[in-house]
N, C-alpha and C positions, 0 to 999 in steps of 0.2 A: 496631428494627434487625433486619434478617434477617440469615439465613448464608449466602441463594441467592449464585450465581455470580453476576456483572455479566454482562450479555449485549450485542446489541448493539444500536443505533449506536453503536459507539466512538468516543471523542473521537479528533480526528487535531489535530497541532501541526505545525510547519516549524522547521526551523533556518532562522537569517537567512538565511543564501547560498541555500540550500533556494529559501528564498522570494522572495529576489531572482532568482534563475533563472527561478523560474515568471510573474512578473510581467513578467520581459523577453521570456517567448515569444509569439510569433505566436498571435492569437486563436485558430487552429486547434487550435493548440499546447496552449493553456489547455483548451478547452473540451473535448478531450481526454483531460485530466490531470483534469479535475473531473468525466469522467463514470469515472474508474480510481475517484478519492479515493471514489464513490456507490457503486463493488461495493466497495470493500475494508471502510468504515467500517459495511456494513450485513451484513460475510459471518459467519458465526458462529466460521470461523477464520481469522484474516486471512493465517495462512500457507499456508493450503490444503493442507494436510500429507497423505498418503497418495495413493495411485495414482489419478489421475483425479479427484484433489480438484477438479481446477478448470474441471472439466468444464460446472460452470454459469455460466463468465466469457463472455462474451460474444468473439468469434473474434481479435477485433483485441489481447485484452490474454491475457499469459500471467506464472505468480508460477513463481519458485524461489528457493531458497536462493543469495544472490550468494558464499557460497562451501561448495561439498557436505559441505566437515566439518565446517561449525557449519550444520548444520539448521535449531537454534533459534536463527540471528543474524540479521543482517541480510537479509532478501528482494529478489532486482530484480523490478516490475513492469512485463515490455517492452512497450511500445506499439505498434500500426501497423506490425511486423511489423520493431520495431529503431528505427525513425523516433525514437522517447524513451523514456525510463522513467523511474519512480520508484524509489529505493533508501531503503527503511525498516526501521524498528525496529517491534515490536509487544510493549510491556510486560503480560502479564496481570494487573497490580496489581488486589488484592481490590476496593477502595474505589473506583479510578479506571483503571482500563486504557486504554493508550491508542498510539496508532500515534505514529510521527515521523517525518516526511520527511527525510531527508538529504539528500539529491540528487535533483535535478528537472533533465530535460534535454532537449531536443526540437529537431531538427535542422531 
C-alpha cells in the first residue's frame, strides 16, 4: 500500500439519463463527447481550476464552474462552441476518484 495521490486516467461513470442521452445523439454528437471524456479523464485536474488552466484543451471544448459559488461542484464542459456539453462531478476519493456525468446533451 502507498500514500501517493491517485493520478490520472480517472475512472468516468454516467448516470442512467446521462447515458441515455449520450446514446441517443447523433454520431457527431458521440464522437465528440468521447474525444471531451479523452481530455478530461487523462487532465491531471478535471476542473481545470486557476487562470488559463484550460489552456491545453483543445479550441472546441471549454470547463467552468456550472455555478461560480460552488467552484468545487458541478463543471459544464461546452462543446463546439454551445452545440453540447457535459455537466459533471469529479470526487477526489483517495482509493478511487472518479468523474460522473450528469448530463450529456448535444443539439
Amino acid at each position: 500500500m502507498t500514500d501517493d495521490l491517485p493520478h490520472p486516467p480517472w475512472q468516468m461513470d454516467w448516470t442512467a439519463e446521462a447515458r441515455q442521452d449520450f446514446d441517443a445523439m447523433p454520431a457527431d454528437g458521440r464522437q465528440l463527447v468521447l474525444a471531451a471524456r479523452a481530455e478530461l479523464i487523462t487532465a491531471p485536474d478535471p476542473y481545470y481550476r486557476g487562470i488559463d488552466a484550460d489552456a491545453c484543451l483543445p479550441h472546441w471544448i471549454t470547463v467552468r464552474p456550472l455555478a461560480s459559488t460552488k467552484p468545487g461542484g458541478p463543471h459544464i464542459a461546452d462543446l463546439a462552441g454551445g452545440r453540447g456539453w457535459l455537466i459533471y462531478t469529479f470526487i477526489r476519493r483517495h482509493a478511487v476518484p472518479q468523474i460522473t456525468v450528469i448530463e450529456a446533451f448535444w443539439t
